[in-house]
N, C-alpha and C positions, 0 to 999 in steps of 0.2 A: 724678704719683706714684701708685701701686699699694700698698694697705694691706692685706698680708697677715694673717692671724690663724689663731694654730697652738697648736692643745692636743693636749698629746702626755701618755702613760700607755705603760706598759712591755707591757701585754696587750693592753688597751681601756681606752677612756675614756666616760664618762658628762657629759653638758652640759646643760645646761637651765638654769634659773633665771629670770636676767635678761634672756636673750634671748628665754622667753617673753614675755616682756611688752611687747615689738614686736607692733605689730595685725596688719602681715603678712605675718609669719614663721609656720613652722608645724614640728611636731615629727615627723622621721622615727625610725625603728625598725630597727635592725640586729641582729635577733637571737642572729644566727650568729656576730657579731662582737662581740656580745653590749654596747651601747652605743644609745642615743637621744640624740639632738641637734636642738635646733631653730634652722632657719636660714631664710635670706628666701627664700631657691630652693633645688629637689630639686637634692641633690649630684649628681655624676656618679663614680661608682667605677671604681678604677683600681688592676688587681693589679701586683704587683711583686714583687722580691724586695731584704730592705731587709740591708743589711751591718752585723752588730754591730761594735761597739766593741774587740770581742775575735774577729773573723772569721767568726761564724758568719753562714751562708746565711739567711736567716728570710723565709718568707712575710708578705706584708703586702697591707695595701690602701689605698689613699687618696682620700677621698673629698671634692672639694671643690667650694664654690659660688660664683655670682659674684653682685652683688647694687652697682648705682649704683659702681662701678668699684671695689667692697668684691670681696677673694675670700676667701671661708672656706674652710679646711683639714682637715683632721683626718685623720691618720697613726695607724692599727692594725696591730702588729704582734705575731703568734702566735709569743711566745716561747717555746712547748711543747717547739719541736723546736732546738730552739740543741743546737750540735754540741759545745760545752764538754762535759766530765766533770761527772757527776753533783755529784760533790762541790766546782764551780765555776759550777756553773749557776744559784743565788740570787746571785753575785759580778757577775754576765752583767745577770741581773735591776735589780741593786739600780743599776747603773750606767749604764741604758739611755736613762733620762726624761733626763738630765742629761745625756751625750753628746748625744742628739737637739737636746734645745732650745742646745746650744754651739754646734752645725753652724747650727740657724734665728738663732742671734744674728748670726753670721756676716753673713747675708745682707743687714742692711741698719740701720735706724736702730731700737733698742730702745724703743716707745713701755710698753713693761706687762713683764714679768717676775716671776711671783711663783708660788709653793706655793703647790699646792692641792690638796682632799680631794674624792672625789665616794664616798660611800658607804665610807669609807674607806678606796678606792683612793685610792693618792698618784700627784701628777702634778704637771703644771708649764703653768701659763699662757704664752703668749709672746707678746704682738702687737712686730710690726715694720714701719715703714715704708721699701716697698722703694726704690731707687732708680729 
């Protein structure tokens, strides 16, 4: 089995904490995407374009590692340009973390699922083990 782990945030996400504390994992730097994450191995980045929940087109990127048959995840998507009306584009926002992590429940057996805050961006842990 394959033990995926996926932290998802509406803009960007912020990670660190307890996975510094692995001797060795190390913490990368994405400033444009404006987030730091530390993992066992340099990610590999991968553009895309990621489909809202309400249709809009959205650039993104994905950046993941693999590590002892571990893969880490992390899904960035540049909600700036969502094609909704202005005055539906927080509705787009507010509903993005919670679509995404329904589609990663999907995927396999939910070992973690819970809110969380990183600098008071809100966002949503998910580990899953896949099949």
């Amino acid at each position: 089995m394959r033990v995926g782990v996926h932290r998802l945030a509406a803009v960007f996400l912020c990670a660190a904490g307890a996975a510094m504390a692995q001797p060795d994992w190390a913490e990368y730097r994405y400033p444009a995407d404006r987030f730091t994450i530390a993992l066992p191995a340099a990610p590999a980045a991968t553009s895309f374009v990621y489909l809202s929940e309400y249709g809009s087109h959205l650039p993104a990127r994905r950046y993941t590692a693999a590590d002892s048959g571990t893969t880490y995840s992390v899904t960035v998507v540049d909600m700036a340009t969502t094609e909704r009306k202005a005055n539906a584009h927080g509705i787009e926002m507010r509903g993005a973390i919670q679509f995404a992590a329904t589609a990663l429940r999907r995927k396999g057996a939910v070992t973690t699922d819970i809110y969380a805050e990183a600098w008071g961006v809100p966002g949503q842990v998910v580990q899953i083990t896949l099949p």
